[in-house]
PyMOL Python script that loads the backbone (N, CA, C, O; Angstrom):
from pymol import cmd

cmd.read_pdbstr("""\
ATOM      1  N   UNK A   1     -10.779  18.677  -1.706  1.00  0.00           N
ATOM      2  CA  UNK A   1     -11.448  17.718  -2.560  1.00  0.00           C
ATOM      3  C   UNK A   1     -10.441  16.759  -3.202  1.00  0.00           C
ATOM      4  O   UNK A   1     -10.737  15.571  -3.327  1.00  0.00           O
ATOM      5  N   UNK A   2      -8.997  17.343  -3.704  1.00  0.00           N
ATOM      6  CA  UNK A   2      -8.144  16.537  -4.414  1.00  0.00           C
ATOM      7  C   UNK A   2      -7.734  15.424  -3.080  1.00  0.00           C
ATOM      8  O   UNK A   2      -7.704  14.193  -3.059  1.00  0.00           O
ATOM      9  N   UNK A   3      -7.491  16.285  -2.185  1.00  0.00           N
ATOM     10  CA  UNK A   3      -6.872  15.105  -0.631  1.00  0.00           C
ATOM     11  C   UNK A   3      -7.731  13.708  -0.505  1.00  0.00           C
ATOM     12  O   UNK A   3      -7.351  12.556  -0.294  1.00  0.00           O
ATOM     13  N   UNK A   4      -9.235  14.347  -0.751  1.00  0.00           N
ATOM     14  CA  UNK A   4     -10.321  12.988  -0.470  1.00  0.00           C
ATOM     15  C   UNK A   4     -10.342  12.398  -1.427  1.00  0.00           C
ATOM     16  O   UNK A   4     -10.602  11.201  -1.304  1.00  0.00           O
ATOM     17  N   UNK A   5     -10.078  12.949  -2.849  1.00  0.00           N
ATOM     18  CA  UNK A   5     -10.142  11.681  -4.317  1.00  0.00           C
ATOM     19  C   UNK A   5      -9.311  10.917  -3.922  1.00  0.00           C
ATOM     20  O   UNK A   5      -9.438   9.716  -3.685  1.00  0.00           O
ATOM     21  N   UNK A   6      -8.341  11.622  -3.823  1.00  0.00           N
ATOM     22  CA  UNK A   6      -6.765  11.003  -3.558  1.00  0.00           C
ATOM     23  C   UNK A   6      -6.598  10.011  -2.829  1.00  0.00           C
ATOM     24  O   UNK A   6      -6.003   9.020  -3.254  1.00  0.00           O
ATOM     25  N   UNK A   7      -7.125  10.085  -1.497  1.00  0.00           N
ATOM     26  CA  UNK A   7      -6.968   9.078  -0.480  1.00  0.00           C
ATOM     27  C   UNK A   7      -7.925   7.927  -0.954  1.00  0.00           C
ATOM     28  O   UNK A   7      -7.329   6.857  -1.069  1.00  0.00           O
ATOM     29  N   UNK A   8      -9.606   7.872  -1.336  1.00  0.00           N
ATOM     30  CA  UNK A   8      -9.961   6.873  -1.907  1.00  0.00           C
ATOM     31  C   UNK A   8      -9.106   6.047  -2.847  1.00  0.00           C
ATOM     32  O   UNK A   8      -8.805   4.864  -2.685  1.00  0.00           O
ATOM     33  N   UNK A   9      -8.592   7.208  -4.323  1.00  0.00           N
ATOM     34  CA  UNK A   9      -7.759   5.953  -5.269  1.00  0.00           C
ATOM     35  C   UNK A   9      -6.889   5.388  -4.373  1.00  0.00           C
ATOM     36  O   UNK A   9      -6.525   4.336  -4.897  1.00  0.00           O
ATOM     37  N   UNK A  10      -6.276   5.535  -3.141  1.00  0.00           N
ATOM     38  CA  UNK A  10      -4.984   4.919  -2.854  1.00  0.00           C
ATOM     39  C   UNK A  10      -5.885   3.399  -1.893  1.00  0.00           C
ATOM     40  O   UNK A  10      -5.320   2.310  -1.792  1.00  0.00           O
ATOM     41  N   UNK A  11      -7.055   3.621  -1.403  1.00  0.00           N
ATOM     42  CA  UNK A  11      -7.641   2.677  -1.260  1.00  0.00           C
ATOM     43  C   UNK A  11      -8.455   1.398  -1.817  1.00  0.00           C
ATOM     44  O   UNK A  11      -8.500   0.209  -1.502  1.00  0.00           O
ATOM     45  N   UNK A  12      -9.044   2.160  -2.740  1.00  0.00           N
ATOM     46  CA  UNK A  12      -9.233   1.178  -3.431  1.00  0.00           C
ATOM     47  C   UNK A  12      -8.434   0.019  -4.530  1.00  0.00           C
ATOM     48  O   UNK A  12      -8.978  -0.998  -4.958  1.00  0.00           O
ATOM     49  N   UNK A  13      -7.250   0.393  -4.795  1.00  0.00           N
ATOM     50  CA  UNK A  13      -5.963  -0.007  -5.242  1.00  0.00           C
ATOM     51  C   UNK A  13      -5.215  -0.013  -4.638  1.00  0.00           C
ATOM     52  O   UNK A  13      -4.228   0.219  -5.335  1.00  0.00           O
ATOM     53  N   UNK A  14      -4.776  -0.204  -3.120  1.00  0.00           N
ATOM     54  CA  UNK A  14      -3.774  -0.298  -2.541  1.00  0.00           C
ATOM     55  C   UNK A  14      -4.299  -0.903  -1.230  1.00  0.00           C
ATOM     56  O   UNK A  14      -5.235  -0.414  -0.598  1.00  0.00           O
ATOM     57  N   UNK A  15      -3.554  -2.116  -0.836  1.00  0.00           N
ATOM     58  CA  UNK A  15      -4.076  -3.026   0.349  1.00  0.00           C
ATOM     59  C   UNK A  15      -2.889  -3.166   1.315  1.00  0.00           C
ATOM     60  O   UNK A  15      -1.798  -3.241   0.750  1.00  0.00           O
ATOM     61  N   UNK A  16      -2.877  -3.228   2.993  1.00  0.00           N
ATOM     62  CA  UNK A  16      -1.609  -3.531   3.780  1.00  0.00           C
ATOM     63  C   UNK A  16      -2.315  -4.125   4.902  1.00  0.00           C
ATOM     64  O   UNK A  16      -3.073  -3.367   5.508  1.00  0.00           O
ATOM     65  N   UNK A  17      -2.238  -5.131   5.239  1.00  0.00           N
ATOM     66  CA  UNK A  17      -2.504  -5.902   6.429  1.00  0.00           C
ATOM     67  C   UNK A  17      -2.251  -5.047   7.497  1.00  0.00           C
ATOM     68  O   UNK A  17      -1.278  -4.347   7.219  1.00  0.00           O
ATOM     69  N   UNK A  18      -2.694  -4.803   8.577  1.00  0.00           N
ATOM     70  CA  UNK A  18      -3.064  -3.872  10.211  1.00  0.00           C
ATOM     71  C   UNK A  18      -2.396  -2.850   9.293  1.00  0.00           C
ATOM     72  O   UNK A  18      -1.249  -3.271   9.143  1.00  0.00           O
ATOM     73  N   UNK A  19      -2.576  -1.461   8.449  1.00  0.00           N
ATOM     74  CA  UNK A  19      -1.949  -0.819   8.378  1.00  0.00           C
ATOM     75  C   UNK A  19      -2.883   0.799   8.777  1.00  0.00           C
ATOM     76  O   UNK A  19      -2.643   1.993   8.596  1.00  0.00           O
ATOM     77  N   UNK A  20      -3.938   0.060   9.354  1.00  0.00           N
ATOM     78  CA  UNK A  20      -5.046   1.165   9.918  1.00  0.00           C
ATOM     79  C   UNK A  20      -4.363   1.037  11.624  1.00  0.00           C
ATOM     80  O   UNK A  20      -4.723   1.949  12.368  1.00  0.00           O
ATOM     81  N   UNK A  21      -3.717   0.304  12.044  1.00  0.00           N
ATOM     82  CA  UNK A  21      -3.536   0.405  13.560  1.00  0.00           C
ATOM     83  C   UNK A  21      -2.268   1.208  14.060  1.00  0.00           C
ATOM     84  O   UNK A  21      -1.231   1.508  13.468  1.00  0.00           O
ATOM     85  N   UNK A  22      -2.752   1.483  15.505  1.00  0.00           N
ATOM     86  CA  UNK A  22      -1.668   2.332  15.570  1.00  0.00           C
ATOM     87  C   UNK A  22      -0.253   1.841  15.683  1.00  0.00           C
ATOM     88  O   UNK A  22       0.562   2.719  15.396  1.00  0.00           O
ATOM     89  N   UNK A  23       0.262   0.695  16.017  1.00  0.00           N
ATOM     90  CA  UNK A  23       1.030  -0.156  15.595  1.00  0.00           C
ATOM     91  C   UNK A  23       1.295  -0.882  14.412  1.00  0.00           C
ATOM     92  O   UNK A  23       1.397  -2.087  14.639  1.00  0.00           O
ATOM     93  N   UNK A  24       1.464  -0.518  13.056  1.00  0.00           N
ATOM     94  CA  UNK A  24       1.303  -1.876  12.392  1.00  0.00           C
ATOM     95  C   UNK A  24       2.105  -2.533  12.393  1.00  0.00           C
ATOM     96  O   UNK A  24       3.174  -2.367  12.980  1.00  0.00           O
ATOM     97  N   UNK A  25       1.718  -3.622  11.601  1.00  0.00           N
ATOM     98  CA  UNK A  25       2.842  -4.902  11.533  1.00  0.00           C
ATOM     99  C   UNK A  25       3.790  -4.477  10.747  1.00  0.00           C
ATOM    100  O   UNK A  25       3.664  -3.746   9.764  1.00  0.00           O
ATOM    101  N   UNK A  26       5.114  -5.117  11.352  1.00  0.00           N
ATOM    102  CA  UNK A  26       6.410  -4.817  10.680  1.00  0.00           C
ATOM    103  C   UNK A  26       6.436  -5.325   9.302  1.00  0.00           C
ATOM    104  O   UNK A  26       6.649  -4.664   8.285  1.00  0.00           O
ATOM    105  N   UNK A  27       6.202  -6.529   9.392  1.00  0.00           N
ATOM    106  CA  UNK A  27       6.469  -7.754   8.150  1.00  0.00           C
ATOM    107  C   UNK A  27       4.695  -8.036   8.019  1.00  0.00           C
ATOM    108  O   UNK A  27       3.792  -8.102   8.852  1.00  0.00           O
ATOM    109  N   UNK A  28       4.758  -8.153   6.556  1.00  0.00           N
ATOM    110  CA  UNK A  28       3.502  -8.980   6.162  1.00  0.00           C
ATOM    111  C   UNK A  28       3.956 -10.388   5.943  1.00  0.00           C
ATOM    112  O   UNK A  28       5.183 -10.341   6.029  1.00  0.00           O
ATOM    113  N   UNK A  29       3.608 -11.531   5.719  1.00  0.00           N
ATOM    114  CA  UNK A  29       4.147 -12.592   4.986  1.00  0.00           C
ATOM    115  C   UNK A  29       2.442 -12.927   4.243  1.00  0.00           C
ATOM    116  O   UNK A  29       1.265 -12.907   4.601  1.00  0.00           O
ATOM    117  N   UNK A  30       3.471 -13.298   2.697  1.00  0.00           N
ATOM    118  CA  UNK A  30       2.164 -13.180   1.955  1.00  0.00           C
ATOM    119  C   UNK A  30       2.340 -15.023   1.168  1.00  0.00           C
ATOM    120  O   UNK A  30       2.860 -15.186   0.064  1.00  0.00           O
ATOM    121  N   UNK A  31       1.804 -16.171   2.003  1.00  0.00           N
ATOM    122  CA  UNK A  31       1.880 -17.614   1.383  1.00  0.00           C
ATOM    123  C   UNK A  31       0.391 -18.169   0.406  1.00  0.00           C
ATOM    124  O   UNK A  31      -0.704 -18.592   0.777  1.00  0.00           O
ATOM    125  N   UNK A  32       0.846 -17.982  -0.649  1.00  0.00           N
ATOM    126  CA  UNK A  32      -0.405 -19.263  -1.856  1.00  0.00           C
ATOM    127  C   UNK A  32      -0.926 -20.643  -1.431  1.00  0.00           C
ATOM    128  O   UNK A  32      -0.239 -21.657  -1.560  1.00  0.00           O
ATOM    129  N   UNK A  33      -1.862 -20.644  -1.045  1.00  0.00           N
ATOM    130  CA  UNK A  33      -2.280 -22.428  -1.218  1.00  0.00           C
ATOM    131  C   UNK A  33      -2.466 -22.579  -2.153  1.00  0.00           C
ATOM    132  O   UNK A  33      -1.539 -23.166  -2.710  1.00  0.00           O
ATOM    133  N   UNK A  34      -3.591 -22.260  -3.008  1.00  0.00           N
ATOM    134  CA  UNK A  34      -4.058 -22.623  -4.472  1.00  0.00           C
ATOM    135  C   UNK A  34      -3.547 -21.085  -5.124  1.00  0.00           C
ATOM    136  O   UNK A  34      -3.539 -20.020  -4.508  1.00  0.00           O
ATOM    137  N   UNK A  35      -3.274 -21.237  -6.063  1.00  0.00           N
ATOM    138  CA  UNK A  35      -3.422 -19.337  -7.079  1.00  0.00           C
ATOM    139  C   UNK A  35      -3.826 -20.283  -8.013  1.00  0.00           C
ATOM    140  O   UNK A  35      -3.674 -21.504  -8.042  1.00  0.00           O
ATOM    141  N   UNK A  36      -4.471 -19.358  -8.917  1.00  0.00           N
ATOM    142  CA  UNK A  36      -5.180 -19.288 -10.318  1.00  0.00           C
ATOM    143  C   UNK A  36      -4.762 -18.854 -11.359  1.00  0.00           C
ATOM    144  O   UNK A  36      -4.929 -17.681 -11.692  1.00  0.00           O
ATOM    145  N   UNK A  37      -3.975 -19.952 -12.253  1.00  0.00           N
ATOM    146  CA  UNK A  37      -3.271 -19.345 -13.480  1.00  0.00           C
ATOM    147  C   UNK A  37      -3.496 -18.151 -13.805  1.00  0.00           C
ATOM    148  O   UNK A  37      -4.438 -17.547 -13.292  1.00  0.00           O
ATOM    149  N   UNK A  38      -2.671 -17.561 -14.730  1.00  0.00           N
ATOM    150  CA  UNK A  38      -3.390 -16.035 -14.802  1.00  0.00           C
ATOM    151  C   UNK A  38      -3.942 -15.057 -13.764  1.00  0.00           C
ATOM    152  O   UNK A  38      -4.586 -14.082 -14.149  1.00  0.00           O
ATOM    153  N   UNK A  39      -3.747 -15.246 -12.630  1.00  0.00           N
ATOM    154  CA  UNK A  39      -4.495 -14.254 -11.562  1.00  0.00           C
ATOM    155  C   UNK A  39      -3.403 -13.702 -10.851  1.00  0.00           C
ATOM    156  O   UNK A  39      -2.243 -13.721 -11.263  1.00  0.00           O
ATOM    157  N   UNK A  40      -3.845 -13.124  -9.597  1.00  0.00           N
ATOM    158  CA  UNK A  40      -2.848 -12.711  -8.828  1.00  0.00           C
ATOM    159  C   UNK A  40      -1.769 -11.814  -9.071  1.00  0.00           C
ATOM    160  O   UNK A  40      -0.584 -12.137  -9.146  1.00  0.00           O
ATOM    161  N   UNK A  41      -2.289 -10.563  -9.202  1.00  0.00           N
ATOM    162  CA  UNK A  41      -0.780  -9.456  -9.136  1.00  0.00           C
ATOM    163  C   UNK A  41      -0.334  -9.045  -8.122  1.00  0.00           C
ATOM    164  O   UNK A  41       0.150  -7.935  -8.342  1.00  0.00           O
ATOM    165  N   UNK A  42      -0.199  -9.402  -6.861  1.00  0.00           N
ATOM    166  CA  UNK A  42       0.230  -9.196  -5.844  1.00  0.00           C
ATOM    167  C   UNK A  42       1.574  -8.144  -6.032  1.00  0.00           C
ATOM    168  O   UNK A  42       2.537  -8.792  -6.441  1.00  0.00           O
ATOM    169  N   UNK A  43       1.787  -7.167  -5.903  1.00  0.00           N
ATOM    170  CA  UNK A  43       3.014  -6.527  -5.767  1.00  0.00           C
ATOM    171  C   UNK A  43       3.472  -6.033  -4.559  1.00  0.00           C
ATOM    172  O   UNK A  43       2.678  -5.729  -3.670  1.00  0.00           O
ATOM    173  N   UNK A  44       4.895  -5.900  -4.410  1.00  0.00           N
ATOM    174  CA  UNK A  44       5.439  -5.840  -2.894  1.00  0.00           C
ATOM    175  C   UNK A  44       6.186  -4.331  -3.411  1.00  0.00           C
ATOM    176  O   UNK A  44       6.524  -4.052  -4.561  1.00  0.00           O
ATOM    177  N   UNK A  45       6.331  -3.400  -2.066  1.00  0.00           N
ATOM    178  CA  UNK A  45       7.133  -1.903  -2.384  1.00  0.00           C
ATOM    179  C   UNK A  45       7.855  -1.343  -0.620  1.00  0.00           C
ATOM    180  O   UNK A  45       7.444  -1.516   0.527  1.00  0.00           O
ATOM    181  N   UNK A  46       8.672  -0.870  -1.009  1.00  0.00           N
ATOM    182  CA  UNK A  46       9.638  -0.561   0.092  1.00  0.00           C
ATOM    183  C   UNK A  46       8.840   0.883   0.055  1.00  0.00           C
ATOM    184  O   UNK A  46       9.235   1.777  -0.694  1.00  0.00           O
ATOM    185  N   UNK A  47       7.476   1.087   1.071  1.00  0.00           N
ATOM    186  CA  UNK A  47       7.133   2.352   0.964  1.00  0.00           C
ATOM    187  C   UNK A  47       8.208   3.808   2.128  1.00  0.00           C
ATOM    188  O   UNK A  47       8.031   5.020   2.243  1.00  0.00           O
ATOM    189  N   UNK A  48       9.255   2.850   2.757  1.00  0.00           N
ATOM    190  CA  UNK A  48       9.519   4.014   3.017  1.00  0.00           C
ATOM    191  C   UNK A  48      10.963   4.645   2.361  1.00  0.00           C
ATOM    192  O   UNK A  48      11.524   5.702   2.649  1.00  0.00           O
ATOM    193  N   UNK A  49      11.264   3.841   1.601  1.00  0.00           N
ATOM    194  CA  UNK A  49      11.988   4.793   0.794  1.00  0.00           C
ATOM    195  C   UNK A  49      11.148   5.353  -0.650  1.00  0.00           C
ATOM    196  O   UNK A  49      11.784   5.927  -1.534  1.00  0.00           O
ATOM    197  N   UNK A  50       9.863   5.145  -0.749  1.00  0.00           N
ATOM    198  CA  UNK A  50       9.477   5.570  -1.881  1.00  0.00           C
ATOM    199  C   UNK A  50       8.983   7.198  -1.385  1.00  0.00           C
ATOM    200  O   UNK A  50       9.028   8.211  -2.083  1.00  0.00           O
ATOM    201  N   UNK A  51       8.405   7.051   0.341  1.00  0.00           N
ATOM    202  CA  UNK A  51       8.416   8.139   1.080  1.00  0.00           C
ATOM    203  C   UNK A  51       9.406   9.537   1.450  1.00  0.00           C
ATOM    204  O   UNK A  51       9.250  10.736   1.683  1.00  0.00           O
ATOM    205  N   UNK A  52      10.556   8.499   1.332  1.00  0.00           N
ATOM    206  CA  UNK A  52      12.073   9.513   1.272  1.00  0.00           C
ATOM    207  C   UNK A  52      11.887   9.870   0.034  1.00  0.00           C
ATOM    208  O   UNK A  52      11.566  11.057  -0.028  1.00  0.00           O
ATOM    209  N   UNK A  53      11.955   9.318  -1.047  1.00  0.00           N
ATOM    210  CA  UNK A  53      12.036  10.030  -2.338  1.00  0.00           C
ATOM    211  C   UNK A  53      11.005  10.956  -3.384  1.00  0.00           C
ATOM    212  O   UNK A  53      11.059  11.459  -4.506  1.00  0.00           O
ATOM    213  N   UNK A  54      10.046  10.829  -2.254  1.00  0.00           N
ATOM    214  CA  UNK A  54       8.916  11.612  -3.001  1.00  0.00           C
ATOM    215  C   UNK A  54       9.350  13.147  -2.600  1.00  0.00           C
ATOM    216  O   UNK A  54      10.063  13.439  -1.640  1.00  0.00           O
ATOM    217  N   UNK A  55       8.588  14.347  -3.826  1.00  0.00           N
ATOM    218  CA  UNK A  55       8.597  15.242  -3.565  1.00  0.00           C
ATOM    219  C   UNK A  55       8.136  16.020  -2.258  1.00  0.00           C
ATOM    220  O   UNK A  55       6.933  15.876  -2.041  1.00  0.00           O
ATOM    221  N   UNK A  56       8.596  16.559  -1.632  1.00  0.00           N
ATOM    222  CA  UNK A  56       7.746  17.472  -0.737  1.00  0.00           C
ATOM    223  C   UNK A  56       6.338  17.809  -0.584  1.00  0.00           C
ATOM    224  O   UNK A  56       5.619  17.563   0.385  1.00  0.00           O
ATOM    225  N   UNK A  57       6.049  18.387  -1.638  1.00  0.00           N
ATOM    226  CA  UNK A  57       4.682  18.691  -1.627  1.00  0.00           C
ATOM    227  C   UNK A  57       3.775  18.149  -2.076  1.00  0.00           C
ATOM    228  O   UNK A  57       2.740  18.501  -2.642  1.00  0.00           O
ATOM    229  N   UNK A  58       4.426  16.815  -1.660  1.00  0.00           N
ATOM    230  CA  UNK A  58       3.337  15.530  -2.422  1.00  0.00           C
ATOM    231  C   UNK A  58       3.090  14.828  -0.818  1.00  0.00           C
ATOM    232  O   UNK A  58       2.249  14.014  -0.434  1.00  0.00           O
ATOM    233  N   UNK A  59       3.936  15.357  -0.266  1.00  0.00           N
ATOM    234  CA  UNK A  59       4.121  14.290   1.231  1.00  0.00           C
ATOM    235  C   UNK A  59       3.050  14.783   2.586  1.00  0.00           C
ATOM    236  O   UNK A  59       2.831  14.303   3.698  1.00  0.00           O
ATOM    237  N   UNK A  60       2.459  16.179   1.718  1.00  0.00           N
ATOM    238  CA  UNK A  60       1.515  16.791   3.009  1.00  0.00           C
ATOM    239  C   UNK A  60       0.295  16.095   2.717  1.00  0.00           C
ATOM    240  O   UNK A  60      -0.626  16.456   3.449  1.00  0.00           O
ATOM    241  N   UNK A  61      -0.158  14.757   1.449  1.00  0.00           N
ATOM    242  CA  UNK A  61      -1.199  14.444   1.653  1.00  0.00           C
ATOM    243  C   UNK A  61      -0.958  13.120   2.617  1.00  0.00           C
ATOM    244  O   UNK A  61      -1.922  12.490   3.052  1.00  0.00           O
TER     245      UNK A  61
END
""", "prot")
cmd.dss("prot")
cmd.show_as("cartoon", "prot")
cmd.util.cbc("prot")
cmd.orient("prot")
């Protein structure tokens, strides 16, 4: 039950271009035409060293 909460919060708060395929894309590139003062939190993360540094028994989900 915690695996399936779990995996929803990481979906619904967490977005990656083809990252459902079995290939994904190496590079995203992420370009603004218009943004909206105040909007847009776009954040960028090096998930595979956040992967190296996570605990073990955090990594079987």
């Amino acid at each position: 039950m915690l695996r399936n909460n779990l995996c929803l919060l990481i979906f619904v708060y967490w977005y990656s271009d083809r990252s459902d395929r079995l290939l994904p894309s190496r590079v995203t590139i992420l370009h603004g035409i218009e943004v909206l003062q105040g909007s847009g939190d776009t954040l960028f993360a090096d998930l595979r060293t956040a992967y190296e540094e996570m605990p073990s028994d955090l990594k079987v989900f």
